[in-house]
C-alpha positions, -999 to 999 in steps of 0.1 A, spaced: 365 20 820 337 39 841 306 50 824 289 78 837 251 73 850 235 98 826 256 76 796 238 46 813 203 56 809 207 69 778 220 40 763 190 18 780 166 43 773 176 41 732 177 -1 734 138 1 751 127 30 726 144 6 693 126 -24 714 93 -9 714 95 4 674 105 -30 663 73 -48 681 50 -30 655 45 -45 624 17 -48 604 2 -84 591 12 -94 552 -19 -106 531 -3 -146 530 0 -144 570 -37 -132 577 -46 -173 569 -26 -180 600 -55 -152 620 -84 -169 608 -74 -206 620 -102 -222 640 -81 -224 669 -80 -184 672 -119 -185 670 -126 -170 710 -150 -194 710 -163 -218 740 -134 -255 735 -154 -288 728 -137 -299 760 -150 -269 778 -189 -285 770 -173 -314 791 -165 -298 822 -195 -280 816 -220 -307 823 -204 -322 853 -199 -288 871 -235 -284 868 -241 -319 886 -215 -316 910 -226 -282 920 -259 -284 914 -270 -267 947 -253 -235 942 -260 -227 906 -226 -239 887 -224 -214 854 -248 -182 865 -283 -207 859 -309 -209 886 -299 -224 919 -320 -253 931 -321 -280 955 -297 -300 934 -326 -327 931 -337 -318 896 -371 -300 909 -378 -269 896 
């Protein structure tokens, strides 16, 4: 059984177009506590205040996060 090319692509091209409608749904009121979880917060981590502080010794002469570059000494 031999499918023609233009069968082929229509067939794929129906499976991607159902695909695509099925990926939009909207969010149902008892699912919106899920969106406001802390973890969703785009937010800087506690860990994140970690590697924070020793990036800004380790690099301290070129200026780790965007602050002023010094010395590294501690002078300012």
């Amino acid at each position: 059984m031999k499918f023609s090319r233009t069968f082929f692509l229509s067939m794929v091209t129906a499976v991607l177009f159902t695909g695509l409608l099925s990926a939009c749904s909207s969010v149902k009121s008892y699912q919106k506590n899920k969106i406001n979880d802390a973890d969703m917060i785009l937010s800087a981590r506690k860990a994140q205040k970690f590697e924070q502080s020793f990036q800004l010794y380790r690099e301290g002469a070129s200026g780790a996060n965007g602050g002023k570059s010094g010395g590294g000494c501690g002078c300012n």
